[in-house]
C-alpha positions as CSV (number, residue, x, y, z in Angstrom):
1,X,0.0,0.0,0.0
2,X,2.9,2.2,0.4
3,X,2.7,2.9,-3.0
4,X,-0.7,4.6,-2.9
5,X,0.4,7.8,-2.7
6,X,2.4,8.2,-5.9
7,X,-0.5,6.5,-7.7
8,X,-2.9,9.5,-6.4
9,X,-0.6,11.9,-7.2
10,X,-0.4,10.8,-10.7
11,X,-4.1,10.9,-11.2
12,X,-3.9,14.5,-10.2
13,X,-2.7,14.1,-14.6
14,X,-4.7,13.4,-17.6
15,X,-5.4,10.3,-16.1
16,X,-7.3,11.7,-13.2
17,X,-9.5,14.0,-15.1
18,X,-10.4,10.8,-17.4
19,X,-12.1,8.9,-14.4
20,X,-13.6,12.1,-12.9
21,X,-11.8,12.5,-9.7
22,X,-9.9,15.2,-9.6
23,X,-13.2,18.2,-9.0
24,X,-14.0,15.6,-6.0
25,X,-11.1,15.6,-4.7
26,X,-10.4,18.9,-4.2
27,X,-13.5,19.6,-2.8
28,X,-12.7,16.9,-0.2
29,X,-9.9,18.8,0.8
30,X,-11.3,21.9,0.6
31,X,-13.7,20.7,3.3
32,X,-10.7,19.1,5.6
33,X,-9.1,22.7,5.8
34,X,-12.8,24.4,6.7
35,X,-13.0,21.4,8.8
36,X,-9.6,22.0,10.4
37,X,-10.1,26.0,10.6
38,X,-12.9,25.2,12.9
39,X,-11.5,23.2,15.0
40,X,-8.8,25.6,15.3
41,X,-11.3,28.2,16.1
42,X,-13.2,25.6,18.5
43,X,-9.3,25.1,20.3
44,X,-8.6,28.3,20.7
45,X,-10.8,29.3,23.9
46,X,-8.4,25.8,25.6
47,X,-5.2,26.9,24.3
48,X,-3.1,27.9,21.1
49,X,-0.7,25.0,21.8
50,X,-3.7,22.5,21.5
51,X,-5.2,24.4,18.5
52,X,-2.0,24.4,16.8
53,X,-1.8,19.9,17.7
54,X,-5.2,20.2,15.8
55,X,-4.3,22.1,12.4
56,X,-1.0,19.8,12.6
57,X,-2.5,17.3,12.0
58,X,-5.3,18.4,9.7
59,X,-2.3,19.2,7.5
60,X,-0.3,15.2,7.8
61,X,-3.4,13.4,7.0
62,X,-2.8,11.5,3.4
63,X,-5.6,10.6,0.8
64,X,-7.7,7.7,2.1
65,X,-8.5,4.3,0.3
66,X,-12.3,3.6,0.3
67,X,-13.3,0.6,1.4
68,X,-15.9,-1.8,-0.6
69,X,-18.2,-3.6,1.2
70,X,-18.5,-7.9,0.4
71,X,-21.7,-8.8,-1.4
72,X,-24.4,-9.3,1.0
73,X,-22.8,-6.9,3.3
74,X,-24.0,-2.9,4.2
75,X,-22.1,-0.6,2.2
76,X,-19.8,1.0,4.0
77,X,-20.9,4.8,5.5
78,X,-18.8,7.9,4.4
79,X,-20.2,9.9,7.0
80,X,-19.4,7.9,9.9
81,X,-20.5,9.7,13.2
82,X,-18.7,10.9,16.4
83,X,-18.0,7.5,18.3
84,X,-17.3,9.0,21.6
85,X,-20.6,11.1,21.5
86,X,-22.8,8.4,20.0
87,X,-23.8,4.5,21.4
88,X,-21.9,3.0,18.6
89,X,-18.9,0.5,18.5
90,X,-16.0,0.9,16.1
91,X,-14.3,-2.0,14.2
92,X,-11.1,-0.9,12.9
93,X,-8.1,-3.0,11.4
94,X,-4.6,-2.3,11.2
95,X,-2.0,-4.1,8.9
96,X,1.8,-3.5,9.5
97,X,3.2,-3.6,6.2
98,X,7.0,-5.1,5.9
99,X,7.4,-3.0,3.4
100,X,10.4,-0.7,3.0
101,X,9.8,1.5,0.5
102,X,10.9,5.4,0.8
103,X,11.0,5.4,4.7
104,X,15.1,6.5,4.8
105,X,17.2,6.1,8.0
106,X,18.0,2.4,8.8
107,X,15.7,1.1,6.1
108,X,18.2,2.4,3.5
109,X,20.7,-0.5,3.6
110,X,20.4,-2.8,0.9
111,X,19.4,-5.8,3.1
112,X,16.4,-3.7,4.2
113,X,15.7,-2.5,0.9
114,X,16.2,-6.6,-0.7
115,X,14.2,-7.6,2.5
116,X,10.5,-6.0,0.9
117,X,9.7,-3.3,-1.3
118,X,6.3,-2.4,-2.8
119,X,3.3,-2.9,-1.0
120,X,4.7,-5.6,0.8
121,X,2.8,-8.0,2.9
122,X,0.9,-7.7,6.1
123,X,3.0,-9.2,8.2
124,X,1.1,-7.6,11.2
125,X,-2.6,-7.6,11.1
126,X,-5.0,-6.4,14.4
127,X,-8.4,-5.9,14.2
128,X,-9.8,-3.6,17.3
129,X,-13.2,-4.2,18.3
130,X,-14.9,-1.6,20.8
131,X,-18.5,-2.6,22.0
132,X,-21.0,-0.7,21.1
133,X,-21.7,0.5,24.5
134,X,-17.8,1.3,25.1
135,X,-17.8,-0.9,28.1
136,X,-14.8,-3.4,26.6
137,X,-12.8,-3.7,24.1
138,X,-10.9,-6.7,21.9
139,X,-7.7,-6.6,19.3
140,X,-7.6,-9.8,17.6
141,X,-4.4,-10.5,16.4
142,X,-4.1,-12.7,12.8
143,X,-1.0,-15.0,12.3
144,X,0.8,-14.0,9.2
145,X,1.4,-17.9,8.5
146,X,-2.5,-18.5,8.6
147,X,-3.7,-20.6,5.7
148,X,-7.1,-19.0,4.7
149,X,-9.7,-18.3,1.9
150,X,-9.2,-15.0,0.5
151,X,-12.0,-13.6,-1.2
152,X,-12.3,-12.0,-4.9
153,X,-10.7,-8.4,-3.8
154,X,-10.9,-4.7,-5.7
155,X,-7.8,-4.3,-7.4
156,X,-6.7,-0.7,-6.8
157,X,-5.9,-0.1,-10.2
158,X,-9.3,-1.1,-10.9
159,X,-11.5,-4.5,-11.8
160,X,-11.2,-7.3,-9.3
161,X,-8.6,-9.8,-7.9
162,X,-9.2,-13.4,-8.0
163,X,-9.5,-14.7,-4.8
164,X,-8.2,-17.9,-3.7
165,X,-9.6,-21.0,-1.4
166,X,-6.2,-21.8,0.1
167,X,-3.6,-19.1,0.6
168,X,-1.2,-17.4,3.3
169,X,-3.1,-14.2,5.3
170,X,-0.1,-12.0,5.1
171,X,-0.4,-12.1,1.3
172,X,-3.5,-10.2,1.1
173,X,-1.7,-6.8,1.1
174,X,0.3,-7.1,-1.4
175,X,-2.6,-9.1,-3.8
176,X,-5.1,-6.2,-3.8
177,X,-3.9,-3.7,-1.0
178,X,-5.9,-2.5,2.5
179,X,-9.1,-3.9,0.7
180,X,-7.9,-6.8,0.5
181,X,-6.9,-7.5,3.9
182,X,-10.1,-6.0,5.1
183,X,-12.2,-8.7,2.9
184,X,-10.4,-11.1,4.3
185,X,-10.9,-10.2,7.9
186,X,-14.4,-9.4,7.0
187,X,-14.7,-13.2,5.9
188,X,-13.3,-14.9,8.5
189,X,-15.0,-13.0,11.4
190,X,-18.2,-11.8,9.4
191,X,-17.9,-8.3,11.1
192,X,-18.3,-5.0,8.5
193,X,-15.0,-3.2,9.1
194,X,-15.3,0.7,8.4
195,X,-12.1,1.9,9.8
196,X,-9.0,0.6,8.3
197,X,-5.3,1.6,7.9
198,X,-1.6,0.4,6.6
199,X,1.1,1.4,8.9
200,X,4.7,1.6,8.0
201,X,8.0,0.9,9.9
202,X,8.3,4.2,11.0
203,X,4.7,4.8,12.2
204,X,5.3,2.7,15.5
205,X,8.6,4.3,16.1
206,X,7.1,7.7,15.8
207,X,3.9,6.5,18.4
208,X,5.8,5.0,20.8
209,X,8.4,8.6,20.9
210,X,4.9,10.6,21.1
211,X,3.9,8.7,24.3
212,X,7.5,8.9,25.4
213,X,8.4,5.5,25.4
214,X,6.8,2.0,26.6
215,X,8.2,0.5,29.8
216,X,8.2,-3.3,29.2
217,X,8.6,-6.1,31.6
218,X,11.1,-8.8,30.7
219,X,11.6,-12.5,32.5
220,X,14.6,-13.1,31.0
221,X,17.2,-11.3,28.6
222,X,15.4,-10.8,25.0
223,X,18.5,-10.3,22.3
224,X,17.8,-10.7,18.4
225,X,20.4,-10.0,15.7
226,X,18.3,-10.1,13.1
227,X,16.0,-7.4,13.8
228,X,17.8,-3.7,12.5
229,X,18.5,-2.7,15.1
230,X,19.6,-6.0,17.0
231,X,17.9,-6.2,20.3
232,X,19.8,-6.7,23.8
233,X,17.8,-6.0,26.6
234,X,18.4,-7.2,30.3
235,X,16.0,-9.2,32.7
236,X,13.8,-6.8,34.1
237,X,12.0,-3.3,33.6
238,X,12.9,-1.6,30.5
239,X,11.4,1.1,28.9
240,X,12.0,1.2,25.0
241,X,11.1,3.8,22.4
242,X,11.8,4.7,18.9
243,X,13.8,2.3,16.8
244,X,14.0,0.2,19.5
245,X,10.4,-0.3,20.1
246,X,10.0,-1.4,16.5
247,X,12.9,-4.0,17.3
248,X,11.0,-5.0,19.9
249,X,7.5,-5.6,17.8
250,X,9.3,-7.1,15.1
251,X,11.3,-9.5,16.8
252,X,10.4,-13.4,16.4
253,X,14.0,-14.8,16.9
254,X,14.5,-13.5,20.2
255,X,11.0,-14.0,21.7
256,X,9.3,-17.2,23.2
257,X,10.2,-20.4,21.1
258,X,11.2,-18.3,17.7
259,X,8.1,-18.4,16.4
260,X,5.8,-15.9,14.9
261,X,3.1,-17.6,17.6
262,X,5.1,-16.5,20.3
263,X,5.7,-13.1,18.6
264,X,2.2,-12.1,18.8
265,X,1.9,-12.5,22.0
266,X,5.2,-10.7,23.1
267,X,3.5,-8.2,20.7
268,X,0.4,-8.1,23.5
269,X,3.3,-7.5,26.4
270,X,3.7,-4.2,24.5
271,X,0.5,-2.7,24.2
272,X,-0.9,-3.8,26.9
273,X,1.6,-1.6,28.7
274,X,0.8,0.8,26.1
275,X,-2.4,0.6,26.9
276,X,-1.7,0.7,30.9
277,X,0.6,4.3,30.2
278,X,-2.0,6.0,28.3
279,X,-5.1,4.9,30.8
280,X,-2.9,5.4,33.8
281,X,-1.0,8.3,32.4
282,X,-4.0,10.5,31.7
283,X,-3.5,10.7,28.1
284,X,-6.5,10.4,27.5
285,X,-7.7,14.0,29.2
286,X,-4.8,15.7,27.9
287,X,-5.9,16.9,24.2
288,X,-2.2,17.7,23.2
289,X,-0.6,14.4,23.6
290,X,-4.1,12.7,22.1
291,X,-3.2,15.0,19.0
292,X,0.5,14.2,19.5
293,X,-0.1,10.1,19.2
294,X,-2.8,11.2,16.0
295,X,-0.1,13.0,14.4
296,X,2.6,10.2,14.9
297,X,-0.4,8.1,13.1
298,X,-1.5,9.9,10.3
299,X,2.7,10.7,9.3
300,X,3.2,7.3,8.5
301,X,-0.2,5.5,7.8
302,X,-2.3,5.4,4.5
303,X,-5.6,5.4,6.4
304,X,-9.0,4.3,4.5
305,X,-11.0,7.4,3.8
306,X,-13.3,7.4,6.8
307,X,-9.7,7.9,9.1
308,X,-9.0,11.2,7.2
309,X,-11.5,13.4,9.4
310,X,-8.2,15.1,11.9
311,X,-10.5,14.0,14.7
312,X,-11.7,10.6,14.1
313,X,-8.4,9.1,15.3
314,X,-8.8,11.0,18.3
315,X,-12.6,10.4,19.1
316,X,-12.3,6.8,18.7
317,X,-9.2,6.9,21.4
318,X,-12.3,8.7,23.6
319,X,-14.3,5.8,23.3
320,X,-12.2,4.1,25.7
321,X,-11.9,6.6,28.4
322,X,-14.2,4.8,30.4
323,X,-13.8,1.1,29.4
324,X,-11.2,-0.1,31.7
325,X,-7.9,-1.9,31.5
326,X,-9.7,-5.3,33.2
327,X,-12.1,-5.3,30.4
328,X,-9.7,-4.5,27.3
329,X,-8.4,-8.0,25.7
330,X,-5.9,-9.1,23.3
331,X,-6.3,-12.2,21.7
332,X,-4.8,-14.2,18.9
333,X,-7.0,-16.0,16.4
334,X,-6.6,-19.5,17.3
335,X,-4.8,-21.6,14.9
336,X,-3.0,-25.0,14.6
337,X,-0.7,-26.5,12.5
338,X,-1.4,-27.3,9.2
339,X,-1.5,-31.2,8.6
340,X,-0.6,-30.8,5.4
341,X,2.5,-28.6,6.0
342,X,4.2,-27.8,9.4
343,X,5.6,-24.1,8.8
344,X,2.1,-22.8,8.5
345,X,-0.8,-23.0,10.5
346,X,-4.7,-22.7,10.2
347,X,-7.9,-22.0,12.3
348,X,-8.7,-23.9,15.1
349,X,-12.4,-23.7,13.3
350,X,-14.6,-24.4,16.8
351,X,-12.5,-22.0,18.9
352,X,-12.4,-19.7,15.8
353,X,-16.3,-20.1,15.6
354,X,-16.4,-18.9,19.4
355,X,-14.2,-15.7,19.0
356,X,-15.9,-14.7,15.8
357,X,-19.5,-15.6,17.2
358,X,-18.5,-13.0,19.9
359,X,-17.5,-10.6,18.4
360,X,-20.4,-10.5,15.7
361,X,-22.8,-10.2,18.9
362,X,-20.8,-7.7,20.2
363,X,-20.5,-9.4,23.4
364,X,-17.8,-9.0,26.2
365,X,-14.9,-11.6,26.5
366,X,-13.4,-13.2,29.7
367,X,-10.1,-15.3,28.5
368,X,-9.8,-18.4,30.2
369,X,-6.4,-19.7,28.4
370,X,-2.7,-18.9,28.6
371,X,-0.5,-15.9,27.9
372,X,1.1,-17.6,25.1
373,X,4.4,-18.8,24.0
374,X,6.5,-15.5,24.5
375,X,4.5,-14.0,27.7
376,X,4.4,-15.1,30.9
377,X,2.3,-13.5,33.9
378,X,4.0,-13.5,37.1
379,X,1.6,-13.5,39.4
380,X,-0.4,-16.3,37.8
381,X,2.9,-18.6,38.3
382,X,3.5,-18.2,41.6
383,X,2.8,-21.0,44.0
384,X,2.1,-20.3,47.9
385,X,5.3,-21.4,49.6
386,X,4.5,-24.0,52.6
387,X,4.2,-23.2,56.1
388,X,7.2,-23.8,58.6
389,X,7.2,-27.1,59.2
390,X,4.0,-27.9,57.8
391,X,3.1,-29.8,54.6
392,X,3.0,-28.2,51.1
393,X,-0.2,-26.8,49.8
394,X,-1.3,-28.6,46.8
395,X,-0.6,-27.6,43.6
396,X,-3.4,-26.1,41.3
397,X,-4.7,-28.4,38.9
398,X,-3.6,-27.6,35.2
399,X,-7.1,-27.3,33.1
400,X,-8.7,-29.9,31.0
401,X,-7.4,-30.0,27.6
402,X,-10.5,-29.1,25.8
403,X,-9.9,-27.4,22.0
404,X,-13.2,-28.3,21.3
405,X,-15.4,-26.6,24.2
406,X,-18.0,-23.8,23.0
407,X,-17.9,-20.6,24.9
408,X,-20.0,-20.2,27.7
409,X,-21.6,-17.5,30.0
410,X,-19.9,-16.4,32.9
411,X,-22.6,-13.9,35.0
412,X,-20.1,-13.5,37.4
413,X,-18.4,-11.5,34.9
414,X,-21.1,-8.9,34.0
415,X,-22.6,-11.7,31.2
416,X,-18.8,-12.3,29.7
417,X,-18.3,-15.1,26.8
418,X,-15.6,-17.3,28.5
419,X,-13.5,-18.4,25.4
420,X,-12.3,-21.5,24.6
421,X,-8.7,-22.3,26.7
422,X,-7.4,-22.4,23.5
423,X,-7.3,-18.6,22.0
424,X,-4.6,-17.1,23.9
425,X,-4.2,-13.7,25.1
426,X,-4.2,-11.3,28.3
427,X,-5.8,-7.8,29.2
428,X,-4.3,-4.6,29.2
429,X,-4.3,-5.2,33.5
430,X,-2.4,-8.2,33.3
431,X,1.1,-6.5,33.6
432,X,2.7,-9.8,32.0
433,X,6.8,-10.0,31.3
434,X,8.5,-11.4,28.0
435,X,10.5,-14.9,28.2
436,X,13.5,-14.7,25.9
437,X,14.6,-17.2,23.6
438,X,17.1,-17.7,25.0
């Protein structure tokens, strides 16, 4: 998707006034500047330095890509109101592109520049689901090695992209671009996604700088030489940002048992503390750093075009002022090895059936699995030491293995959906620690 941009800018040519875009297109951006001179205006009576956060980023946001509904689906609104004033929830993807392409600085070596180029592929892919009622909140994380169907997609150049019955998931980027990924989300879970964005590289160093770093726990040392640059961090506390904090996303060599598994969930270590630092921190009632994380966005994303409103970024962020760490959850999609070849993996269709059933009903999740191959949570591994001269208390029983229970009904938990033991996961709460691969 990287390479979106140029492709606008050349229809601004002959070719642009041929499919009739160009009149539209300025008068789309006509209306984001009256749109951002208001807000401006609207900022001023709280202060010039918030006012100027707003018409900063008014001014970094790039041309969105609309997204096309599946048949049988809703079409997609343009107009889509203000979540944080209105009872609505928000489904929003986000793929992490591999690519490359024109970001400078470390990504301008040539092994970089071999390593992907292009669109590349979505070798990160999170869907965030916020309930309707803004009471809790789930990002599902997608496996890049999942084998899936993916759907007939729009080709961005125009026509349609043969889908296939049997393919990897972090291909859908670079077949037919956001769309793509977005159908392919859309099929597996049968939610409508409105909100949708590619993010580069540079895009998570640029977030995690804007909340001024991400302290991270660690059980034991985490050091990957193939991530640029190499990760070596000690046992412990450690609070990373910038290039760094990419290193740390992006490593699968120096996480759990190598795996990209065990990435994801040392990928839910991080933003849970994320999560924690902007709850805790009050960045959500300070307006400048919310504008401050919007702006580190909208530099390096290609957003779909219901993300280019300066504000949307922002009120979406206010839907979750209330929710609560305890009831914000990161899971992966449940997968298993593929029989038919052991480097991949594919859905783990009844537990799959669960999480997706859940989040169509837009019901509240309690996990009742592990933290996953990279994460461990410190206070859930703890056994009571025996009394003085006493015998040992017994050990908790491990739970049954059961990959193919349905989810069930917890009313102790406000009406959650207890999931399967088999999706993995943790809340933003859980202050869970990283096992190296050591």
């Amino acid at each position: 998707m990287t390479d979106l941009p140029r492709r606008h800018q050349r229809a601004r040519g002959p070719e642009g006034v041929r499919h009739g875009r160009l009149p539209r297109r300025r008068a789309a951006i006509a209306a984001l500047k009256l749109l951002a001179g208001a807000l401006v205006v609207a900022f001023v009576s709280i202060g010039s330095v918030a006012a100027y956060a707003v018409w900063d980023v008014a001014h970094s946001i790039k041309t969105g890509v609309h997204l096309q509904a599946l048949p049988g689906q809703t079409p997609i609104p343009q107009d889509i109101p203000n979540v944080g004033a209105l009872p609505g929830g928000v489904n929003l993807l986000l793929a992490g592109t591999d690519s490359r392409s024109d970001l400078g600085g470390i990504y301008n070596s040539e092994d970089e520049q071999d390593a992907s180029s292009g669109a590349g592929n979505n070798d990160v892919t999170m869907l965030l689901h916020i309930a309707q009622d803004h009471k809790s909140m789930m990002v599902v994380s997608f496996p890049r090695d999942l084998m899936v169907p993916i759907p007939d997609c729009p080709d961005p150049k125009g026509g349609t992209i043969d889908g296939s019955s049997y393919a990897q998931f972090n291909t859908a980027l670079s077949r037919g671009g956001l769309n793509c990924v977005v159908a392919t989300v859309s099929k597996m879970t049968g939610l409508s996604i409105p909100f949708a964005a590619v993010i580069n590289f540079n895009g998570v160093s640029a977030m995690s700088d804007a909340v001024g770093g991400v302290t991270v726990c660690l059980a034991s040392p985490v050091t990957d030489d193939y991530t640029n640059p190499p990760l070596d961090l000690p046992a412990g506390e450690n609070t990373i940002v910038g290039d760094v904090a990419l290193s740390f996303l992006r490593s699968r060599h120096g996480v759990g048992d190598g795996s990209d598994l065990g990435r994801i969930s040392n990928q839910q270590v991080f933003l849970s503390a994320l999560a924690r630092k902007v709850v805790d921190g009050g960045v959500l009632s300070n307006p400048v750093q919310l504008y401050a994380l919007a702006k580190a966005a909208v530099n390096n994303i290609t957003p779909s075009d219901t993300l280019t409103n300066p504000t949307t970024l922002v009120q979406i962020a206010l839907a979750l002022k209330d929710t609560g760490l305890q009831n914000m959850v990161f899971v992966q999609y449940p997968a298993v090895t593929d029989p038919d070849n052991p480097n991949r993996v594919v859905p783990q269709e009844s537990a799959a059936d669960a999480l997706n059933e859940a989040l169509v009903n837009d019901q509240p999740v309690k996990l009742t699995g592990s933290t996953g191959r990279a994460a461990e949570d410190p206070t859930a591994t703890a056994s009571p030491a025996p009394e003085p001269g006493g015998e040992p208390s017994p050990a908790t029983p491990a739970a049954p293995a059961t990959p193919a229970a349905p989810a069930t009904t917890d009313p102790s938990a406000g009406g959650a959906v207890e999931l399967p033991s088999t999706i993995t996961g943790q809340t933003a709460a859980q202050q869970t620690c990283t096992k190296g691969n050591n």
